[in-house]
N, C-alpha and C positions, 0 to 999 in steps of 0.2 A: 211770417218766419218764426220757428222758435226759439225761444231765449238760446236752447243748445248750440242752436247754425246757425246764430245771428252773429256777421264778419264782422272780424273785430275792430274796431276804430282804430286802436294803435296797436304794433310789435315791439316785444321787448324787443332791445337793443337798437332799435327805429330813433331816428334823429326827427325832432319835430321842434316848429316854432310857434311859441304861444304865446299868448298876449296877456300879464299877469291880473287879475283884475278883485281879486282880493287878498285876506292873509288868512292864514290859521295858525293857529298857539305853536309856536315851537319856530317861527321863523320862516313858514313854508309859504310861499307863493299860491296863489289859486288862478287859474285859467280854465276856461269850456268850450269845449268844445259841440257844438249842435247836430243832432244826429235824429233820425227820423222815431226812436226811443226814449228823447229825450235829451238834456242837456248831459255831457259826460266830463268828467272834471279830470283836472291834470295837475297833479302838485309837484310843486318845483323849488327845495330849498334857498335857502339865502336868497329871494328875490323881492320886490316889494311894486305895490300895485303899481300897476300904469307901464311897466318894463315889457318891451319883447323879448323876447328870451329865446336863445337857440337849446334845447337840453336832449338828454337821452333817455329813452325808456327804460328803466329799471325793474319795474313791476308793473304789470298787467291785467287786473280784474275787469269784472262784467262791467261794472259803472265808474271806475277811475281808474288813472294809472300815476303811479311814483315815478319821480325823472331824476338824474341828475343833470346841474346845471353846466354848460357849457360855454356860454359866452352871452353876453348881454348885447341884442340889437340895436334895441335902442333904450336908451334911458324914460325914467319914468317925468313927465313934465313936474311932479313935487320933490326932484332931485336939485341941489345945489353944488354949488364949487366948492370943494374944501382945498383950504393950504397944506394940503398932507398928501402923500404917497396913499393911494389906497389899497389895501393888504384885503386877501382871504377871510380873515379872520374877524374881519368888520364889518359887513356887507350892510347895516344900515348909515354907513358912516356919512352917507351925502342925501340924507332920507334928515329934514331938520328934526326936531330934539320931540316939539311937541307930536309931530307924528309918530315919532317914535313910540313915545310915553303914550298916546294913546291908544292903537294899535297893540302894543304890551299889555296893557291894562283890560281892553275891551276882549282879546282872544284868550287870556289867562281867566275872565270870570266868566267865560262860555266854555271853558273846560271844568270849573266845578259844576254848573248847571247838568252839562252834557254826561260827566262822567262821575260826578258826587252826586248828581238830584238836588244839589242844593239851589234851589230856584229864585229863593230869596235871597239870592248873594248879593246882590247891591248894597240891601241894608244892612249887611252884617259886614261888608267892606270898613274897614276903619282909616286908611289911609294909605295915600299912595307915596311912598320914600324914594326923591330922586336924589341920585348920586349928584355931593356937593361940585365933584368935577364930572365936565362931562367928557373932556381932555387930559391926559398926559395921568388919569388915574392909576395904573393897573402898579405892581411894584416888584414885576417876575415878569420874563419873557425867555420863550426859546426858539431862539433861531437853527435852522438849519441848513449847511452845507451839501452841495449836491454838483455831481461831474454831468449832472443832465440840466440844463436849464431850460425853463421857459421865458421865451422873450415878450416881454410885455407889448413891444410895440408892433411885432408885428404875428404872435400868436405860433409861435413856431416853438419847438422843442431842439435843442440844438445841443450837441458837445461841448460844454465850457464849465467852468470853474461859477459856482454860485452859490451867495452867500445871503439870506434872508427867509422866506416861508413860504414852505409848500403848498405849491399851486393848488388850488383849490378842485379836491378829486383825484386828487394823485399821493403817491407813497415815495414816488421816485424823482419828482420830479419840482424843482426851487424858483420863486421869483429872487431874483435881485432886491436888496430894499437899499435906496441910492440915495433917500431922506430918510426923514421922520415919519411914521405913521401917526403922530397924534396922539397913542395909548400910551404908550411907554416915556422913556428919559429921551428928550430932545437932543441935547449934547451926543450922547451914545450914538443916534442910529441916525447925528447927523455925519456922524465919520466912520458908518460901519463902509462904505466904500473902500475908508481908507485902510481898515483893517483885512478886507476881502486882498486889496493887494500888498498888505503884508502876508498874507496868508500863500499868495499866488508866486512872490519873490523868495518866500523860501525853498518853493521849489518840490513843494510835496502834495500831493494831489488831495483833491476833495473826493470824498465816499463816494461810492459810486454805485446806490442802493440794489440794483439788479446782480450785481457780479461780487457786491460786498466785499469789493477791496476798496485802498483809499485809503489818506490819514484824515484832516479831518470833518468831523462828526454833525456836532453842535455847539452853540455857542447860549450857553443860559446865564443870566445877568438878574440877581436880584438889587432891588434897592429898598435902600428906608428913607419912607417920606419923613420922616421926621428928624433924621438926622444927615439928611442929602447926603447919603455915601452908597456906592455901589462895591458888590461881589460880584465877579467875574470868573465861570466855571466853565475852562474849554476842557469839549470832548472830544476825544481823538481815539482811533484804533490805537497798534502797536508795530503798524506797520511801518516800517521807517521811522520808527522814533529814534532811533541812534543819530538821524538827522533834523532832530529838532529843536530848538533852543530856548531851552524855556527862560532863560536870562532876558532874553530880546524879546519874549510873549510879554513879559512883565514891564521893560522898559516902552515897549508900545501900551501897552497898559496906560502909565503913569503918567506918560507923556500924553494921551488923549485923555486924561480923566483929571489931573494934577491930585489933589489933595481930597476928591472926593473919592478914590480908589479905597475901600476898606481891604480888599485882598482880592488872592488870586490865587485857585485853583486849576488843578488839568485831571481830570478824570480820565484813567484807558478804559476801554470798553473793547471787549472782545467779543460781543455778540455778535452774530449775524444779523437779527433783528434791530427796527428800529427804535426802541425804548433810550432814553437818555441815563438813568438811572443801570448802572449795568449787572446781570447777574454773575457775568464774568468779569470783573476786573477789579480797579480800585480809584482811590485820589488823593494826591499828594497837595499840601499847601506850597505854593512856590511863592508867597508875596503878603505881609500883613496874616488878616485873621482870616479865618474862618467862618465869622459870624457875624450876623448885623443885627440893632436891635431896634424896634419899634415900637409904642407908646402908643396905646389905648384905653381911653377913660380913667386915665390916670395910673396904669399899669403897664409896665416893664416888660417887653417879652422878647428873649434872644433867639433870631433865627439863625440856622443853617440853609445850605443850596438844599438839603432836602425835605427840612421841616415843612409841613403844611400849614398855610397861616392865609389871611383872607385875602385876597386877589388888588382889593380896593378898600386898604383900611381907612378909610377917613368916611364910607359911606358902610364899613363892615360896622364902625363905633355907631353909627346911627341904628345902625341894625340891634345889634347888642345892648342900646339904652330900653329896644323897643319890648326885646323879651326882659330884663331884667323888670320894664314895669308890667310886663303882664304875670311872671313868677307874683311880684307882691302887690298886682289887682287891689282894687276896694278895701287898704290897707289892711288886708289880711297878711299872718305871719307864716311861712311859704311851708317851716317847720325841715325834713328831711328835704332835699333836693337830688334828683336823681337826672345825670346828666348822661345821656346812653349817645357813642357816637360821638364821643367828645374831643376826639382829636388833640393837639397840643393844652385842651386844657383851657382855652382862653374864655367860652362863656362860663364853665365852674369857677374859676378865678374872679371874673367880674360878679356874679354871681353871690360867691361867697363875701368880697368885698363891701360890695352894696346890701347885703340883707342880714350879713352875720350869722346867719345859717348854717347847719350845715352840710355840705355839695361832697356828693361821690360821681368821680367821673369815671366813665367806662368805654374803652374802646378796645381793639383787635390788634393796632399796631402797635408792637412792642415801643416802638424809638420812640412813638408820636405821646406813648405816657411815660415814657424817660424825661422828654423834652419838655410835659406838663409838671413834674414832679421838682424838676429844677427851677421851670419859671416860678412854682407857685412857694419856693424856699426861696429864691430871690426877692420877692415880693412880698416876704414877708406875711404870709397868709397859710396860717394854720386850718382854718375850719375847712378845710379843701380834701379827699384823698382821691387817688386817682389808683383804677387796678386794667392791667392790661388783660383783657380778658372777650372771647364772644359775646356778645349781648347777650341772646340768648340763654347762653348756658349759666353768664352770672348770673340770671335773675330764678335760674334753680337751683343754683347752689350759697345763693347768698339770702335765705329765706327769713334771716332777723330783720330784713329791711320792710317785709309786707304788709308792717302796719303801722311802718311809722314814716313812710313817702307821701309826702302833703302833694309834692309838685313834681311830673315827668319833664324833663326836656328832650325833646328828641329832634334830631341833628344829621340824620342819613344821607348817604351816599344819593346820588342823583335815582338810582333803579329804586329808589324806596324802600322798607320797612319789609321784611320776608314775612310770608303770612303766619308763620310760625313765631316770630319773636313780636310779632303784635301781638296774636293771643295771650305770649308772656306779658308782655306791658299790660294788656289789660287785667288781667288775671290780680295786679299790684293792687287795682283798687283804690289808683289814688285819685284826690277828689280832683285836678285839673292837671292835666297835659299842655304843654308849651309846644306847639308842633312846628320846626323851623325846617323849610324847604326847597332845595335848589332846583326842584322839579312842580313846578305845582300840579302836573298831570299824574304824579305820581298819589303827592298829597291825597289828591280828589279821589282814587281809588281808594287809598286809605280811611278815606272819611266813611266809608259807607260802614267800613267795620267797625269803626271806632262808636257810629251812630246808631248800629243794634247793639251796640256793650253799651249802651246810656248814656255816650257822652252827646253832649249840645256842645253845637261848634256856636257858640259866643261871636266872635268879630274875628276877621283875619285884614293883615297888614301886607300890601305886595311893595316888594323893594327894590330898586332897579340898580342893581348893582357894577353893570355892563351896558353902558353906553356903548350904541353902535354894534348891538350883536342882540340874538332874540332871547337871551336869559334872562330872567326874572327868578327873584326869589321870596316867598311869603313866610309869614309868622302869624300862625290862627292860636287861638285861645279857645282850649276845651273845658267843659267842667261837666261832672257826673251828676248827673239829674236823677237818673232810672236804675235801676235793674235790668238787666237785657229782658 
């Protein structure tokens, strides 16, 4: 038969059970299926070797097909019991810690082989950073409210009031979360029950994502590890708000939180969409501040609910010790520092603090270099500036810095580095790059470019910042050897 008219093993949208029996980098399951052409393979998100797995066809090529998951058959035998509700959003949560870490480590240095050519990446591996907690880390959560629930126990979609995270594969559709999942603040999500029916006694519905009526939304909670106090931002329509009582939001508040309630917020959102963040509406403070601060490597930084700030600061500060010794390597003096993608500012801050240098940060969101500009006046640290501006474009219109940038940091969004504004980085000329990355598959594309413009990738550091989930993040060390 020819490859043309050879029937196809699976149909998109085809429900199929497989049986997982390896992993690939980014969290996917592997499964094969045996066919007279050979093995054909079937990847299956969030799942981990040894699982049967019920999932759905998604995509369809000649030699593999994409699934989404549906429901776990049976567990994997390297599965354990954990004291925790288990959520969407953790899918290695019962997979123990060193499997974890391994499996992370071992699919993340066969993605630079595969997709950098860097074959010799073992040796240039410098160390693997595990998160000091591998519980109760994360210090931001968003919950969401839903008039569709899914029931855990018995797999059904049902008409009801629900208040926790969206079932896994859906947009519309909420588990209950009736404990603690383990990531977040124990206290909080041991009484989000009890806040589901204060929610259900006032009398005003939950969203209800298909038909996008409903009051409310979400429910997003930051906290500071460091000064045990939580922000509390409910999101609501406008629909029925003239029946809502934000006195009694706040008095449930304080009465389930006592003294560690820093404030309380209600966000309207008028979108149809589901974004928490709204581009219609606004937020009032109803309770305390607005802002919580946390402490990193001896630095001061005040968040808001919308500031961006590290997920897992006490393994973010291990991250951040990690570039700050590779900016000042084999006590070299780092000279300019150019921090592209800097966000609130927080590694040009450590940065400038530890080297006395001095750090230009640059990123695209206006607030997020409001919010650097402020921390780095409160902190007391002049040798810092921060401009809000494209990468790209500063680095053609700020052309006094081209020969006098000793050291790159670069700090991109998960899609990577555009191929346009790396040619600008390289074009700098500077003798080493700090490449920090919350994709390392992105990375490893990037390396191949960075590797015909001369740079030698030195050592790279993977950082596991997300326990319980297949994220990884790295920190390699470039330096310019060549001429392209």
């Amino acid at each position: 038969m020819q490859a043309g008219n050879r029937q196809a093993v699976v149909k998109k949208n085809q429900v199929i059970d497989i049986r997982i029996t390896d992993l690939a980098f980014g969290g996917t399951g592997v499964g094969k299926i045996n066919t007279p052409e050979g093995e054909f393979a079937v990847f299956v998100e969030n799942t981990i070797p040894g699982q049967l797995v019920r999932a759905r066809v998604t995509k369809n090529a000649r030699r593999f097909a994409e699934c989404r998951l549906l429901e776990i058959i049976e567990r994997s035998p390297e599965e354990t019991e954990i004291p925790y509700q288990s959520i969407p959003g953790a899918p290695y949560a019962t997979w123990p810690m060193e499997r974890q870490r391994e499996a992370k480590r071992r699919t993340a240095l066969e993605v630079y082989r595969r997709i950098g050519k860097v074959y010799d990446i073992e040796q240039r591996m410098e160390v693997f950073i595990e998160s000091p907690r591998s519980w109760h880390y994360r210090n931001k959560m968003e919950y969401s409210f839903s008039a569709i629930r899914h029931d855990l126990a018995t797999g059904q979609e049902l008409d009801d009031f629900a208040l926790g995270f969206k079932h896994r594969g859906t947009w519309w559709m909420v588990e209950n979360l009736d404990s603690e999942s383990g990531l977040f603040d124990a206290i909080l999500e041991n009484r989000m029950k009890d806040i589901r029916a204060w929610c259900i006694s006032s009398g005003l519905p939950a969203w209800h994502p298909p038909r996008h009526t409903g009051f409310y939304r979400h429910l997003v909670v930051r906290k500071s590890i460091a000064r045990d106090q939580l922000l509390v931002n409910l999101v609501t329509s406008d629909q029925g708000l003239e029946h809502f009582s934000p006195k009694a939001f706040v008095d449930l508040c304080r009465q389930l939180l006592g003294d560690r309630l820093a404030g309380v917020l209600h966000t309207i959102n008028r979108d149809t969409g589901d974004r928490v963040d709204p581009l219609n509406g606004y937020t009032s403070l109803l309770f305390g501040q607005s802002l919580i601060e946390e402490d990193i490597l001896g630095l001061r930084f005040e968040i808001t609910m919308t500031s961006f700030f590290q997920t897992n600061p006490e393994c973010a500060a291990i991250l951040y010790r990690r570039v700050i010794d590779e900016v000042t390597s084999e006590g070299r003096k780092p000279g300019v520092v150019l921090d592209l993608f800097c966000g609130t500012g927080t590694i040009s801050q450590l940065i400038a603090r530890h080297t006395g240098e001095e750090v230009v940060g640059v990123d695209i969101v206006e607030s997020a270099i409001a919010d650097a500009r402020q921390n780095a006046l409160r902190n007391g640290i002049s040798n810092v500036s921060f401009h809000a501006a494209d990468a790209g474009k500063f680095l053609t219109n700020h052309p006094e810095y081209r020969e006098r940038i000793s050291v790159i940091v670069l700090d991109p969004p998960r899609g990577g580095i555009s191929p346009k504004t790396l040619r600008q980085v390289i074009a700098l000329n500077a003798p080493r790059i700090v490449y920090i990355s919350c994709n390392p598959a992105t990375q490893a594309r990037d390396h191949l470019e960075l590797e015909l413009a001369g740079y030698a990738l030195l050592r790279i550091s993977l950082v596991d910042q997300f326990p319980h989930t297949a994220h990884l993040e790295a920190v390699a060390l470039y330096e310019k050897k060549s001429q392209p």
